[in-house]
C-alpha positions, 0 to 999 in steps of 0.5 A: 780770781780764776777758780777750778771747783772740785767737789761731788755731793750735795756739800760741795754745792752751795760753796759752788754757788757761793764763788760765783756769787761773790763775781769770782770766775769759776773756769771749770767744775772737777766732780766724780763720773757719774755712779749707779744709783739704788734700785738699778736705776742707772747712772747718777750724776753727782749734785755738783755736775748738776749745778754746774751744768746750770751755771754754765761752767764746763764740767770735768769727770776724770776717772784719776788724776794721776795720767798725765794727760789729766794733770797737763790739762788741768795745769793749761787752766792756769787757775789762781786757785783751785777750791776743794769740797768733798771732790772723792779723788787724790790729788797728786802733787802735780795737781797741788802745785798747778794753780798760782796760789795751790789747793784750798779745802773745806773740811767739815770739822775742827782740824786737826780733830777728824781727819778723813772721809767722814768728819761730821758723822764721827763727831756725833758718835763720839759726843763731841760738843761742836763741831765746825769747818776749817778752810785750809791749804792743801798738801799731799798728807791726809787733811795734814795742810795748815789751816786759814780759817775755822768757824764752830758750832754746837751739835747739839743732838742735830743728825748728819744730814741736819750738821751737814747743810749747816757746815756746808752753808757755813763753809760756803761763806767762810770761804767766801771771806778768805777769798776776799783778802791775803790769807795766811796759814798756819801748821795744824797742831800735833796733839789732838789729832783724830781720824775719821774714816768711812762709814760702813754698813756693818756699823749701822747696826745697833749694838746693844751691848752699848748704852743707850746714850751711844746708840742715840748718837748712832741713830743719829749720824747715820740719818740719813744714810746708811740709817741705823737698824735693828734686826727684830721678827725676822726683819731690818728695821730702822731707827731714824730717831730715838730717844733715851730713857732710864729702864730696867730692860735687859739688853736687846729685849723690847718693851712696851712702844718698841722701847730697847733694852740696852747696856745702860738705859733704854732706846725708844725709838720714835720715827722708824722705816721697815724695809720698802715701806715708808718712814712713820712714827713708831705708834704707826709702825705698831698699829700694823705690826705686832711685836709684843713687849718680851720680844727679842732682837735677833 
């Protein structure tokens, strides 16, 4: 097939990789213009352009899809179908309708469960037993389209980076396989209809009004980004592992080890990051900074 890729992160790549390997001519790489970057390092490009680049396939940046200019040049591809993985843009409708066989998603969860911009990280907040991709057909609503395939998989205290890599290889060959038949698709159901929208910073704070089996959950679809923290001894610290464990700890009142006191149980962190330093265990963490059990969190 004549395949326009769109997609920005490091998600999108192996779906990418995965078309040209499966002999499928991949004619042109929408992704994001390049972003500065932390630190004032800059402009970064996205992980897609890098690939793209390395594959030999001309790359789109479009600041929007909505000028018309954009939409004719997209429509002179004259695609078969265009495949969409965490791309970062609205595709008009015009954009929808200009390939032969329209738009294809791959969504990293159980649709309709999760619509939105973060899928994977809300699954593992709220405890969700699995989680998966569906590849479906797109449409103007958000996530809305009807869906070909899904595949599942236990999350399983697996972070957001570690169900990330897994979703994406797994909807790399998911869609691989819808590709290499006639596919159909089918209206998502009504009932059971969630959203997911955008991490923010503020969220990445613990909250230990909390029990600490939420909090655990916390650490973890943060990690790796924006990294779940504390405020304690005047500075951010962050948790990127933790564990949990009964205790008599009053909220927000530290124990021996750094554990945390919380609304239900105790959070004991194990691999943390004090701010321009690098990550450790928390024993190491300890042997250079003393914050003696009875301290507690600003």
């Amino acid at each position: 097939m004549r395949i326009i890729f769109m997609g920005t992160p490091a998600f999108a790549v192996p779906a990418l990789d995965a078309l040209v390997a499966a002999g499928h001519d991949v004619i042109a790489v929408y992704t994001r213009a390049p972003q500065p970057a932390n630190r004032g390092k800059g402009l970064t490009r996205s992980a897609v352009h890098d690939r793209a680049e390395a594959l030999g396939i001309p790359v789109h940046m479009p600041r929007t899809l909505r000028d018309p200019a954009a939409q004719t040049a997209f429509s002179a591809l004259a695609a078969d179908v265009a495949v969409v993985a965490a791309y970062g843009l609205l595709l008009p409708q015009a954009i929808l309708e200009a390939p032969a066989r329209g738009c294809l998603n791959i969504h990293a969860s159980l649709l309709p469960r999760w619509r939105g911009a973060a899928p994977i990280q809300r699954a593992i907040l709220a405890g969700d037993a699995e989680t998966g991709v569906t590849i479906m057909a797109m449409e103007a609503g958000l996530d809305t389209g009807p869906m070909i395939r899904h595949r599942a998989t236990p999350v399983a205290g697996k972070t957001a980076g570690e169900l990330t890599a897994e979703l994406a290889a797994m909807g790399a060959e998911l869609l691989v396989d819808v590709l290499a038949a006639p596919w159909t698709a089918t209206p998502q159901p009504e009932t059971g209809v969630t959203l997911a929208p955008k991490l923010s910073k503020a969220e990445a704070r613990l909250d230990v009004t909390q029990p600490a089996a939420q909090l655990e959950r916390a650490v973890r679809a943060y990690n790796p980004a924006p990294g779940a923290f504390i405020e304690v001894a005047g500075e951010r610290l962050k948790i990127l592992s933790a564990s949990v464990a009964p205790g008599g700890l009053a909220p927000g009142v530290i124990g021996a080890g750094l554990a945390i006191g919380t609304a239900d149980g105790v959070l004991q962190p194990l691999i943390v990051q004090r701010a321009g330093k690098p990550v450790m265990p928390v024993r190491d963490l300890l042997n250079g900074w003393s914050l003696p059990p009875g301290t507690r969190l600003a």
